[in-house]
C-alpha positions as a Markdown table, in Angstrom:
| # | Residue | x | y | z |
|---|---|---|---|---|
| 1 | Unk | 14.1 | -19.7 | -45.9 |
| 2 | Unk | 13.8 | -19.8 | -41.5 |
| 3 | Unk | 10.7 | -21.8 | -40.7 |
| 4 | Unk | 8.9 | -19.5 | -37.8 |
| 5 | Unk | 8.4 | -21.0 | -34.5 |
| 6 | Unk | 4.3 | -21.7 | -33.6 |
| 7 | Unk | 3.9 | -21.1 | -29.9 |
| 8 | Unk | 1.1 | -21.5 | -27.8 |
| 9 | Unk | 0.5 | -17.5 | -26.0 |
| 10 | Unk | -2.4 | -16.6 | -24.2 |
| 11 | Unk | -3.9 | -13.3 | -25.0 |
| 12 | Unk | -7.3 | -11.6 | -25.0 |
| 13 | Unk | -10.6 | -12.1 | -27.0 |
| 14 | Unk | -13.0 | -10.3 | -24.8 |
| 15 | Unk | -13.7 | -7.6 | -27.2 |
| 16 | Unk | -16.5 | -10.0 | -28.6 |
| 17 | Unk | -17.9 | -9.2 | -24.8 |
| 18 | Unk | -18.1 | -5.3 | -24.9 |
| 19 | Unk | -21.8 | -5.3 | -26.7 |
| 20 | Unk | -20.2 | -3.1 | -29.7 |
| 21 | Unk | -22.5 | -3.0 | -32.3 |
| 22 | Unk | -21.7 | -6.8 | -35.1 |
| 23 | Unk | -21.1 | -6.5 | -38.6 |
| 24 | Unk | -22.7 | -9.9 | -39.5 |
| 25 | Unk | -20.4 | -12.2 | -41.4 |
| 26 | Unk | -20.8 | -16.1 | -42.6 |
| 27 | Unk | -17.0 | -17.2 | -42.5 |
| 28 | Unk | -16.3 | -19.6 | -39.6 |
| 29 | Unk | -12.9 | -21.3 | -38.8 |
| 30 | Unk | -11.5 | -23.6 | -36.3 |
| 31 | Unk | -8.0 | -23.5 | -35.3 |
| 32 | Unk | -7.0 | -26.5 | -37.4 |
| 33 | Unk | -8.7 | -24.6 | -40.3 |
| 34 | Unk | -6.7 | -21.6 | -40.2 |
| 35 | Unk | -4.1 | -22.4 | -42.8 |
| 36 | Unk | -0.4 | -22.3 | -41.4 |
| 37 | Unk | 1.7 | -18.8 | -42.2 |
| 38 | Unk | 4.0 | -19.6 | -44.9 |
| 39 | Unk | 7.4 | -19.0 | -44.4 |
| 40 | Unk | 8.6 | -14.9 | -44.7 |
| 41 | Unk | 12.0 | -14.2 | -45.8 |
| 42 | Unk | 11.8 | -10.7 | -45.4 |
| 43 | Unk | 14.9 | -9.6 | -43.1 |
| 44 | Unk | 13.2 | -8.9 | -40.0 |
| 45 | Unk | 11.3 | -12.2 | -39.4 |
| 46 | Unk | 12.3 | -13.3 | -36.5 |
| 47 | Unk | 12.3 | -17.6 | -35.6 |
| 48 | Unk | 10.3 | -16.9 | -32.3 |
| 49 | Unk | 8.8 | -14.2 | -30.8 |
| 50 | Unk | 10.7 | -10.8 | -29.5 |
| 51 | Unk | 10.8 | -10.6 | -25.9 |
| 52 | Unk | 8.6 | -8.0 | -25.6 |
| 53 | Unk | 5.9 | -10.5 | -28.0 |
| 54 | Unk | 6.8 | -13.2 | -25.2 |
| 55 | Unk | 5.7 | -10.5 | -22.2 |
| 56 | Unk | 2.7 | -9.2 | -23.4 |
| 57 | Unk | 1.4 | -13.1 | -24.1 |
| 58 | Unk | 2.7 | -14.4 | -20.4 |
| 59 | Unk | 0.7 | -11.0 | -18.8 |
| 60 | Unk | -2.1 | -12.1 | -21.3 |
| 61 | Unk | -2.0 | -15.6 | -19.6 |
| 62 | Unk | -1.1 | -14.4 | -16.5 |
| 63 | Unk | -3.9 | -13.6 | -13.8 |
| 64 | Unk | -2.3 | -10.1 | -13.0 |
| 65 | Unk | -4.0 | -7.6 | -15.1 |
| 66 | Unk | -1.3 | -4.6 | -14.4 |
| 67 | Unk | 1.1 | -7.1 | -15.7 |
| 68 | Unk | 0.1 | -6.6 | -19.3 |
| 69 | Unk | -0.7 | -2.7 | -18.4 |
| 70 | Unk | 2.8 | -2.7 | -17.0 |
| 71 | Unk | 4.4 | -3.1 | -20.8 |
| 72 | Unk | 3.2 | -0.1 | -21.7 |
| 73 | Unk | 4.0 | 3.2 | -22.0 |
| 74 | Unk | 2.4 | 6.0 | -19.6 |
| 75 | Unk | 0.1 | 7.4 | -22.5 |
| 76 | Unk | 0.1 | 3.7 | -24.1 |
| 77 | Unk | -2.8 | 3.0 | -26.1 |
| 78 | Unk | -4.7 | -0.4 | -26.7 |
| 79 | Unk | -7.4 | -0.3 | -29.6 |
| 80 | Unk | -9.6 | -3.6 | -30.1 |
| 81 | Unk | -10.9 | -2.6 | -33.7 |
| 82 | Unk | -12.9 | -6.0 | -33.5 |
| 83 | Unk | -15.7 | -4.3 | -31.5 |
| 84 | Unk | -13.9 | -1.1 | -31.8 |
| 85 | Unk | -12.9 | 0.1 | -28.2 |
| 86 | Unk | -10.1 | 1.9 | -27.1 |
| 87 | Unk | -8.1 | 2.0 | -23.8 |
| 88 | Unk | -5.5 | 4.8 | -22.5 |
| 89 | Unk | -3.0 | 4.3 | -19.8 |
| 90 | Unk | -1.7 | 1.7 | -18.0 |
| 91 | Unk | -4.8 | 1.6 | -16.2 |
| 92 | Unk | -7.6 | 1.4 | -18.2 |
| 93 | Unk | -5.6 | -1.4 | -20.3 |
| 94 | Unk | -5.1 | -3.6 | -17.0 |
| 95 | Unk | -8.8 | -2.7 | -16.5 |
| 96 | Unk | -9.6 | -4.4 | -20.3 |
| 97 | Unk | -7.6 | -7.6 | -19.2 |
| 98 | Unk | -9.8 | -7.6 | -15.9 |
| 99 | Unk | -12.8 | -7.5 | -17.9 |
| 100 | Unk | -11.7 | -10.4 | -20.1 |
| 101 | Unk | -10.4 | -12.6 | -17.3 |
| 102 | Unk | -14.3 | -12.2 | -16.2 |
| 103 | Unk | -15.8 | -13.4 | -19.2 |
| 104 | Unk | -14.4 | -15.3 | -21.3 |
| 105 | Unk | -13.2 | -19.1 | -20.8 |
| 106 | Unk | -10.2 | -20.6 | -22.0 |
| 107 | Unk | -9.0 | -17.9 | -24.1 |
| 108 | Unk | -5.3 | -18.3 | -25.8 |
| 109 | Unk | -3.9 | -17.4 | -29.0 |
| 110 | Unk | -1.6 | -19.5 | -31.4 |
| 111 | Unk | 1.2 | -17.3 | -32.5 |
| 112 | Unk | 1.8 | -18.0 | -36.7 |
| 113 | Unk | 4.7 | -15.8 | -37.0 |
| 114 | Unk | 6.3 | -12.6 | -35.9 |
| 115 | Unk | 7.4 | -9.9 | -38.6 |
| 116 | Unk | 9.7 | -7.2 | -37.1 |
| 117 | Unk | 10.1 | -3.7 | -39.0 |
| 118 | Unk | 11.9 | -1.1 | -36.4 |
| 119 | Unk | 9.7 | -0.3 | -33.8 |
| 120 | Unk | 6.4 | -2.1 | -35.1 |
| 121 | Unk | 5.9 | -5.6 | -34.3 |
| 122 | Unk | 3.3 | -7.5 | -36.2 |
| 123 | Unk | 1.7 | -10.8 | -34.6 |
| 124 | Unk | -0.4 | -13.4 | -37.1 |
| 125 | Unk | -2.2 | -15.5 | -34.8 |
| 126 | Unk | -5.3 | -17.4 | -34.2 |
| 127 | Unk | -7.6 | -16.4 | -31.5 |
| 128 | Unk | -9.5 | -18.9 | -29.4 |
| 129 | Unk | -11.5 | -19.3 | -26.3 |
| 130 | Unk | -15.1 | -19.4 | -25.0 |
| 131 | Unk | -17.4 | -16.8 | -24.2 |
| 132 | Unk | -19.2 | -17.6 | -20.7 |
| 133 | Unk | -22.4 | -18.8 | -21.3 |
| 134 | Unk | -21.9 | -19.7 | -25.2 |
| 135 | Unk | -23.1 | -23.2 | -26.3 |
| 136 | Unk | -19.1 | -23.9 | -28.8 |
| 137 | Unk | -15.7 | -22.2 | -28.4 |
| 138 | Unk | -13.7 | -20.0 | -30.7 |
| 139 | Unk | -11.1 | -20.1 | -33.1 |
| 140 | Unk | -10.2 | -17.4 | -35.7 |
| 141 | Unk | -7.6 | -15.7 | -37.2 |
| 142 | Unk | -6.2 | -12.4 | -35.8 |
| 143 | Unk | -3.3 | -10.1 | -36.5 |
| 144 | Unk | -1.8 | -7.6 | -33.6 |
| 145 | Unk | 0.3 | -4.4 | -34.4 |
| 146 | Unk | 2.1 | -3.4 | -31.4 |
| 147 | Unk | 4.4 | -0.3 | -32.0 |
| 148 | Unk | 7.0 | 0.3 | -29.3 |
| 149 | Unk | 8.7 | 3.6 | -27.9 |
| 150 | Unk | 12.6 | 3.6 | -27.9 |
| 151 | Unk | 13.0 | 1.8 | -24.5 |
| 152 | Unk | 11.2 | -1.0 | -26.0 |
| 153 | Unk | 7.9 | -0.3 | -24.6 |
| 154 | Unk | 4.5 | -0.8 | -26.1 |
| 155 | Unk | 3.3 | 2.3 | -27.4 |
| 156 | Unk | 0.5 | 1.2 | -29.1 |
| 157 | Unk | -1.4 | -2.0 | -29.5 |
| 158 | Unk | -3.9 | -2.8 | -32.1 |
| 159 | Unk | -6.0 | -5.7 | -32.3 |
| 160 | Unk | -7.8 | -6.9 | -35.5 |
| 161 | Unk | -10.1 | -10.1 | -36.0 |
| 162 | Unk | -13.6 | -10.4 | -36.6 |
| 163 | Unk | -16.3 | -10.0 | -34.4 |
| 164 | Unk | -18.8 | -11.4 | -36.5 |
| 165 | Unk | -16.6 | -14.9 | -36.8 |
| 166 | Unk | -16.3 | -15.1 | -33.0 |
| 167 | Unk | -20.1 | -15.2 | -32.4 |
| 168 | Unk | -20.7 | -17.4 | -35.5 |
| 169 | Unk | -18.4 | -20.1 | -34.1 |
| 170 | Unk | -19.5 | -19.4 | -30.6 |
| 171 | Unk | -23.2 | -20.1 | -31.5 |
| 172 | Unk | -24.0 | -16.5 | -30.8 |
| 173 | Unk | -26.8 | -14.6 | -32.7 |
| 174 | Unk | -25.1 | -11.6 | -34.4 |
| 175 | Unk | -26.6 | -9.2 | -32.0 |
| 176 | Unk | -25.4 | -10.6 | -28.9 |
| 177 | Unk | -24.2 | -8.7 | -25.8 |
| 178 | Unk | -22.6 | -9.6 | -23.2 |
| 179 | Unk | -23.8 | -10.9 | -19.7 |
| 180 | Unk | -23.7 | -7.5 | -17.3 |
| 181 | Unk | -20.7 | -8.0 | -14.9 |
């Protein structure tokens, strides 16, 4: 069995921020509570990240937002199913990354592993971060789906956590919204 990388790669939580309506939830987790991925054998695990995993999380971390808008396609589409919102074009997902590097503190994600089938990429990860203005930070699991065209861009990125976890840890009420930028 290959034992997959962990690698610290900044990404986006500010879905938590969009004022979607909360499914309410008791689970909470910290980052040293999210258990470890075990080992995959299947043939496309990869031991670290694909390049194109290792792009999208430097434009996450970057302070660009068309970086991460640049890796994707022209009709790309970026769906946050945690507060369920959904971006089209290069522009509107640069815009999303904007709106996160507003309002939320911190924010990173742990990459657990990276499972390759063909063109879809799947990310296990732990989110983390805090919301501006909340009284604890963030931690909680979260698994990204990025499909890519045939030139190896993103096509298609789907984000899924919960909502409900990221305001429990924060200290939120489950009605929250955010500030008004």
């Amino acid at each position: 069995m290959s034992h997959v990388t962990r690698a610290a790669i900044p990404l986006i939580a500010a879905a938590a921020l969009s004022g979607a309506p909360v499914v309410t939830g008791t689970a909470t987790a910290s980052a040293a509570s999210v258990p470890h991925a075990a080992p995959h054998t299947a043939p496309h695990t990869a031991p670290c990240p694909p390049r194109i995993v290792a792009d999208w999380a430097r434009a996450w971390n970057g302070t660009d937002p068309r970086a991460l808008g640049a890796l994707f396609t022209a009709g790309g589409v970026y769906a946050d199913l945690g507060v369920g919102v959904t971006f089209h074009g290069r522009e509107e997902i640069s815009g999303w990354k904007a709106r996160a590097d507003r309002l939320i503190d911190g924010v990173h994600v742990t990459v657990r592993a990276t499972h390759r089938d063909g063109g879809r990429i799947t990310v296990e990860a732990v989110y983390a971060g805090r919301l501006k203005g909340a009284p604890e930070a963030f931690a909680v699991p979260m698994t990204t789906l990025l499909d890519l065209d045939g030139h190896g861009r993103i096509a298609s990125d789907q984000d899924h956590y919960s909502l409900a976890e990221v305001l429990t840890q924060s200290g939120l009420p489950a009605d929250w919204t955010p500030p008004a930028s």
